[in-house]
N, C-alpha and C positions, 0 to 999 in steps of 0.2 A: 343531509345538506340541503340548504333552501337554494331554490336556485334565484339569482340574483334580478335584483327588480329595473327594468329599463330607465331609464332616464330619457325624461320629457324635454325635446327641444325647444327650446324659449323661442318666442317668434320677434324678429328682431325688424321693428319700423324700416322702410324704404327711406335713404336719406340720398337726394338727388346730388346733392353739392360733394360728399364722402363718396360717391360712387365714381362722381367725373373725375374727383381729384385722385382716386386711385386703379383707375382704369385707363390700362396705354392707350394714345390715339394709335388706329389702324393705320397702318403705311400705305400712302395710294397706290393704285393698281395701277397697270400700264393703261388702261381705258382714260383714267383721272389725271396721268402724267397728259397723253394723246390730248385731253379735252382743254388741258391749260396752255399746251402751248400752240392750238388752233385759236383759243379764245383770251389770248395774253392781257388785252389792254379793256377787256371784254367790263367795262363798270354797270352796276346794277343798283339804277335809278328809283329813288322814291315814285311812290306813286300816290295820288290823292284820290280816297274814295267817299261817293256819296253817303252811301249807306254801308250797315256791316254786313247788309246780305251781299253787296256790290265785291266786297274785299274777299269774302269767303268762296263768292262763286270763282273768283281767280284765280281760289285756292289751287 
């Protein structure tokens, strides 16, 4: 009897858009329920930057 030969896994490309559309969002935690409703009406402003090292140091 031969003993039976493995099978190679095919390597299958990263596809960003196939992964979001089939991966559930996480349920907030009680920290992220606590933080919305301290910060309800809380909007987050554009900002204008000079340069791109200005917007990255922000980061």
């Amino acid at each position: 009897m031969k003993p039976k030969a493995k099978k190679t896994k095919a390597e299958v490309p990263f596809d960003p858009v196939l992964f979001a559309a089939t991966v559930p969002a996480r349920k907030p935690t009680p920290q992220d329920i606590a933080d919305a409703k301290e910060h309800e009406d809380d909007a987050i402003e554009p900002q204008q930057y000079d340069s791109m090292e200005d917007m990255v140091k922000d980061l």
